[in-house]
C-alpha positions as CSV (number, residue, x, y, z in Angstrom):
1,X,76.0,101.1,86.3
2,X,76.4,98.3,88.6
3,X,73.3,96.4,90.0
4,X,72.9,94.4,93.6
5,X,73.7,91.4,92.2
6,X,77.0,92.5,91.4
7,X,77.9,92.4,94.9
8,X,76.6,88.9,95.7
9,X,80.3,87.6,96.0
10,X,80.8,89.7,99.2
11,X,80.0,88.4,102.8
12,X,77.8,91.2,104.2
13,X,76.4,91.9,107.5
14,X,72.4,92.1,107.4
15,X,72.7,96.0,108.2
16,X,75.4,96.5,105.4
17,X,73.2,94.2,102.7
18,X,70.5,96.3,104.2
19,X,72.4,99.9,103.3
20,X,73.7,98.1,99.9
21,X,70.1,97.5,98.8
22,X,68.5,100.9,99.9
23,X,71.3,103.0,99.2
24,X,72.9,101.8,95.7
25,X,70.8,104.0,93.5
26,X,71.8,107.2,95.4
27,X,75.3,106.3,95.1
28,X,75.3,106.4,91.1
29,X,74.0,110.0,91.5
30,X,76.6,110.9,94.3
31,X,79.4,109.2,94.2
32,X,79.9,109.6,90.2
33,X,82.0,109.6,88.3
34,X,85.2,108.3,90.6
35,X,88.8,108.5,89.7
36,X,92.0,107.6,91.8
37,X,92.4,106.9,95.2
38,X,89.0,107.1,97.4
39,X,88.9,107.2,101.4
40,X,86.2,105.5,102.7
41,X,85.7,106.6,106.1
42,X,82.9,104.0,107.6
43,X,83.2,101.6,105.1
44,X,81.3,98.5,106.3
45,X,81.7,95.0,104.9
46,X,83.4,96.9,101.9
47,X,79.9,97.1,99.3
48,X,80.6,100.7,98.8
49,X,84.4,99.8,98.4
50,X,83.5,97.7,95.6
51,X,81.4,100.2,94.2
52,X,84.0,102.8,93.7
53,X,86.4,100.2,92.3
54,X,83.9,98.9,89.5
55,X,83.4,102.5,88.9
56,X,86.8,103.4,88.4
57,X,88.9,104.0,91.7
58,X,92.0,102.6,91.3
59,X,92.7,102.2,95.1
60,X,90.7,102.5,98.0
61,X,91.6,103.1,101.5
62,X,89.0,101.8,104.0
63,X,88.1,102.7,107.3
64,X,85.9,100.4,109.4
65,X,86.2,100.1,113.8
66,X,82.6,97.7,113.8
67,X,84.3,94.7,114.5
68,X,81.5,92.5,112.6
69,X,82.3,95.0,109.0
70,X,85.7,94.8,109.6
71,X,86.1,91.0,109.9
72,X,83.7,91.0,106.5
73,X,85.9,93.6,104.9
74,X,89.2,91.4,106.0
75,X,87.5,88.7,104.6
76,X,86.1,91.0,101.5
77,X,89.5,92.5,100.3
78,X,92.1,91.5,102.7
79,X,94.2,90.2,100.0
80,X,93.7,92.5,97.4
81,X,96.1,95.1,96.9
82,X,94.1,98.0,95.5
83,X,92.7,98.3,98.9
84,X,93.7,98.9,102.4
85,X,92.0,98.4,105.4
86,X,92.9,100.3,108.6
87,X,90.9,99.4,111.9
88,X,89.9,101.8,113.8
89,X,87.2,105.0,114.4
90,X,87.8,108.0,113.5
91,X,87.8,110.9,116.2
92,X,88.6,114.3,113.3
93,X,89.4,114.5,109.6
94,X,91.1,117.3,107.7
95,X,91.2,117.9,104.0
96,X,93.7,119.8,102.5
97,X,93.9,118.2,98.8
98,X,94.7,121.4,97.1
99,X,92.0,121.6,93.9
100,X,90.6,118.6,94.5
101,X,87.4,119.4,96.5
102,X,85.5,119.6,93.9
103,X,83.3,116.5,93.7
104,X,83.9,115.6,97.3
105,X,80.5,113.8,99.8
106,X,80.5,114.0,102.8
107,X,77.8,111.4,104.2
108,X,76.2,112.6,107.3
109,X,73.3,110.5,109.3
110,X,73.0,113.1,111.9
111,X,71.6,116.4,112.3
112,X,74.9,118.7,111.6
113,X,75.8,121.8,109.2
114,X,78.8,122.9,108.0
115,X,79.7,126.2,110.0
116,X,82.5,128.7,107.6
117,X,85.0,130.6,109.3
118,X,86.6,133.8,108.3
119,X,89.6,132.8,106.8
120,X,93.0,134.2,107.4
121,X,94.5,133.0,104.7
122,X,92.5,134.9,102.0
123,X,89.7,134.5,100.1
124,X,90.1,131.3,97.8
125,X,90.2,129.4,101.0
126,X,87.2,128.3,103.3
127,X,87.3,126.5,106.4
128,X,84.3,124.2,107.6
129,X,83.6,122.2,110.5
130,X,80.5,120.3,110.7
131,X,78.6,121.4,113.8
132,X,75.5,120.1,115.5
133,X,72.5,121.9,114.4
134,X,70.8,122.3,117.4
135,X,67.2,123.7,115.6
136,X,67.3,120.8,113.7
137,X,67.8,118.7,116.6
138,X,64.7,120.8,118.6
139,X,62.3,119.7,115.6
140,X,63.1,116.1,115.4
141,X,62.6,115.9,119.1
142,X,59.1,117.3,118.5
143,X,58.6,114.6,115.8
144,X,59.8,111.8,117.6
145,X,63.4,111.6,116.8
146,X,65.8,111.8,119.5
147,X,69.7,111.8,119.7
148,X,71.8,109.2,121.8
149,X,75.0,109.2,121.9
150,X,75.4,110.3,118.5
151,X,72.7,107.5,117.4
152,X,69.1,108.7,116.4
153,X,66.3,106.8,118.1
154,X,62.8,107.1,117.2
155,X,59.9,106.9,119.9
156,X,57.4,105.2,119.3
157,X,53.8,106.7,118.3
């Protein structure tokens, strides 16, 4: 297991170093055990990029559109060739990896749920989309947490 001090090499934003410190001991017990290729959707000043390749990723493909993380990340791994860096945000994702779902996170900071749909290609197949969860959404309101533009805000007491 990897400790914070193993990522003192990398130039970090104060949020990312932030997420690095409060996060790390939730990634051993998610992320694990890694193997291959990982996509890192949101992948910050590339911490959690470093993670999965001490951990055993042999490449990493990261996707970052902050323009602070991604000059960081540049900086981070930009010349090292088990990982690639595109630019950008991401506006959908499908997965289609055939068997290899199993394992999979998906990291979500919002209030969503995964919605199935019948499937019309039989029954070892399942569609899922996250959706907004709009109960969810109704109760956070009522504690003080509101949605902005995909952000969560929280009002003061």
């Amino acid at each position: 297991m990897c400790r914070l001090e193993d990522f003192n090499t990398l130039v970090l934003s104060s949020g990312c170093r932030d997420t690095l410190r409060n996060e790390l001991g939730v990634w051993h017990e998610m992320y694990l055990p890694v193997k291959g290729t990982v996509v890192d959707v949101g992948a910050g000043c590339g911490e959690s990029a470093l993670f999965f390749l001490n951990h055993g990723a042999e490449k990493v493909v990261c996707v970052e559109g902050n323009p602070e993380c991604l000059a960081n990340l540049v900086k981070n791994f930009g010349g090292d060739p088990r990982v690639s860096i595109v630019n950008g945000w991401i506006g959908g994702l499908k997965v289609d990896i055939e068997g290899a779902e199993e394992g999979m996170v998906f990291e979500v900071h919002f209030p969503y749920r995964f919605r199935r749909w019948r499937n019309p290609w039989g029954r070892d197949v399942w569609l899922l989309k996250l959706v907004r969860d709009r109960r969810l959404i109704r109760r956070l309101w009522r504690r003080g947490v509101k949605m902005l533009r995909g952000r969560t805000q929280t009002t003061a007491s």
